[in-house]
Every structure is written in C-alpha cells, then in structure tokens.
N, C-alpha and C positions, 0 to 999 in steps of 0.2 A: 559411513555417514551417521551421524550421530543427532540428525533434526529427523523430522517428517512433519510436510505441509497436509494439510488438512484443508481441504476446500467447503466452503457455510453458505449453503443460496438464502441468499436474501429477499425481500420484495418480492417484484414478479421475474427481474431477469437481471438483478444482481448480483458479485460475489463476493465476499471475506475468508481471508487468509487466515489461519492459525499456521505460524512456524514453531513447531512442539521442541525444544532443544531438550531432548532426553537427557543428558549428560547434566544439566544445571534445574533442569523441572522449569525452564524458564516460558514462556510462551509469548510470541507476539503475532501481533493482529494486522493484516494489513488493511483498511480500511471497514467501516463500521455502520452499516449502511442502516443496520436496525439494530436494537440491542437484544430483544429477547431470544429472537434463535441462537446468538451470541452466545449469552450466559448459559442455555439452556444446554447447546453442545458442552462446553466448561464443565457445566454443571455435573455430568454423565459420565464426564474421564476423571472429576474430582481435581479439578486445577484451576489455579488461578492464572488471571492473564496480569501479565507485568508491562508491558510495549505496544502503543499502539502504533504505526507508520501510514500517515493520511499520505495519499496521491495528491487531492486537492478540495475543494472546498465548497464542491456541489452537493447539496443536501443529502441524497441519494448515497453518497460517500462518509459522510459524518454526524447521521441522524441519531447514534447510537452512542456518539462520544462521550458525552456528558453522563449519563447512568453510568457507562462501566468507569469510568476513571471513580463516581463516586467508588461503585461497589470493588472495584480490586484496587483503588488508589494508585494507578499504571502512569506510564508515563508517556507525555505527547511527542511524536515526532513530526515534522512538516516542515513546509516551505517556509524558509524566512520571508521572502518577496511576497508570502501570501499572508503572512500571520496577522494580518488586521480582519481576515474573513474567516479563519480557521478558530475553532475552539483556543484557549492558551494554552501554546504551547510549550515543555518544558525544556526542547530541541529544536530551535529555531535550524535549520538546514538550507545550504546551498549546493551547488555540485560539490560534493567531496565522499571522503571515507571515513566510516564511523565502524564502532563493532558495540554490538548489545549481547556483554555474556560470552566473549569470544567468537562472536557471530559476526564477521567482516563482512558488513554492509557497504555499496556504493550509491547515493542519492542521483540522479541523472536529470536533471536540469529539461522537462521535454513541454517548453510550450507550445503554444496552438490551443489544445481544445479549450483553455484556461493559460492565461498567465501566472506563472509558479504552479504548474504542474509537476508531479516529480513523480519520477518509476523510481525501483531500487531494485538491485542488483546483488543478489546473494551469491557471490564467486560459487562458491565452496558446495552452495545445491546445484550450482548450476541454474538457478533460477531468476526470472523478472518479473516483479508485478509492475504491470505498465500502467496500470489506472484505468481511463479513458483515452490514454495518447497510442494505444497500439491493440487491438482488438482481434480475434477471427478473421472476420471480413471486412476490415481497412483500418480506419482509425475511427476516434471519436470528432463531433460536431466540431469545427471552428464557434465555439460561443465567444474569444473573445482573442485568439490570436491571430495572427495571420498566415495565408496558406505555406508561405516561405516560412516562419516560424515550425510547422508545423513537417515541413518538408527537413529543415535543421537539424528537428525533432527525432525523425524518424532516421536519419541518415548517422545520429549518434549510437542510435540501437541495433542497428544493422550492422556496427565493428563489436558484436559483442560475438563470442564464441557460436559458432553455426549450429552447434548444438544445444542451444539455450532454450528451455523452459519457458514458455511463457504463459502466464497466467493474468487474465484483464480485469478489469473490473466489471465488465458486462457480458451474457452472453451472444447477443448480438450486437452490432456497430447498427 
C-alpha cells in the first residue's frame, strides 16, 4: 500500500482526513472543518496539500476551505447538486469514478442528512469517508433529506466490501 490516512480532530468532535500518497508526495484532505490544526499537522511532515474532497456543505465541514486553497493553491472536489453552497469548486462531482494521482476514487451519492451529500470510496485502501451520512452510532441528523433518502443512503453503503474502513466525519452521531 503505498497511501497512509492520517486522522486531524478538529473543533470539539470533529474529523479531517489527510490521504498521504507516498509514492507522488501528493496529499488530500477530506473535509476541512478548521484550517489551523490543518496546516499546522502539514506543517510538521513538511507537505503540502494538493486535493481537498468536501462531503458536504455544513460549516463544520468547510470552515477551513478557503485559507488552505489560498495557502497550497489545492484543488476543490464536491457535489455538483450542491455547488451553489459549497466554496467553488474546481471538481464539480456526481456518483461516479475519478482518480487523484493514480488514487481510484468513487463519489457515492448519500443524501438525507443534506442534499448532495457525498462519501468517497478509496477501493485500493479499502477505505470510506462517509461525512455525516454514516457515523459510530447511526447516522447523521435528517437536516434536510428524507428518512427514505437516507435509508437509500445507507443501503448503498452497505454493498461495499464488509471489510471496509470507515472513517465519519464526527465522533459521535
């Protein structure tokens, strides 16, 4: 395996993702809840981040967008369906397959707790960052989809290898 995820607490019970791709020095971020502890871990390993991947478009997730894109000039990934609420982004995304750097990325389509919520699916770690649509202990709030969305949601996640990683974006529901 040639990445190593890196986990960054944020706030009082948030997470951010650093995917380290050793083999390219390349690094992406999976949501951005605050920017200092951000840059400050960065800072320490001496790297710059290149990829950010937003879940979705509640503060708590993208309070940090805007400072690092200045400071490493990185690139935005997110929901299309969501991108009038999301910072601009440079990767408007729908359910599909993408790869950052030889990194085969899958976008997963998971509304309910937000409309244009998206998890992503790293085959190759074996890994998911589900956002707020799959947590510890349950899921995240209905703020704006519905329980059947949300059921959808979850029933997409559930065909993915049973031995799947998954990392939330909070650490409690």
């Amino acid at each position: 395996m040639f990445t190593k995820i890196f986990i960054i607490k944020c706030l009082t019970d948030n997470y951010a993702y650093i995917i380290h791709n050793k083999n390219k020095n390349h690094n992406i971020l999976v949501d951005a809840p605050e920017d200092e502890k951000i840059i400050n871990f960065l800072d320490t390993k001496g790297w710059k981040l290149n990829s950010i991947l937003l879940t979705h478009h509640h503060h708590d997730h993208i309070a940090g967008v805007e400072t690092l894109r200045k400071k490493y000039n990185c690139k935005l990934y997110g929901s299309k369906k969501d991108q009038n609420r999301l910072p601009k982004l440079d990767f408007p995304l729908e359910e599909e397959e993408f790869d950052i750097d030889n990194l085969k990325i899958k976008s997963i389509e998971v509304d309910g707790h937000t409309i244009g919520h998206l998890a992503f699916y790293f085959k190759t770690e074996n890994a998911l960052f589900s956002g707020d649509s799959l947590m510890s202990f349950g899921c995240g709030r209905l703020f704006e989809g519905s329980a059947y969305q949300m059921f959808e949601s979850l029933e997409k996640l559930k065909k993915l290898p049973p031995k799947t990683n998954i990392y939330s974006g909070h650490e409690y529901s």
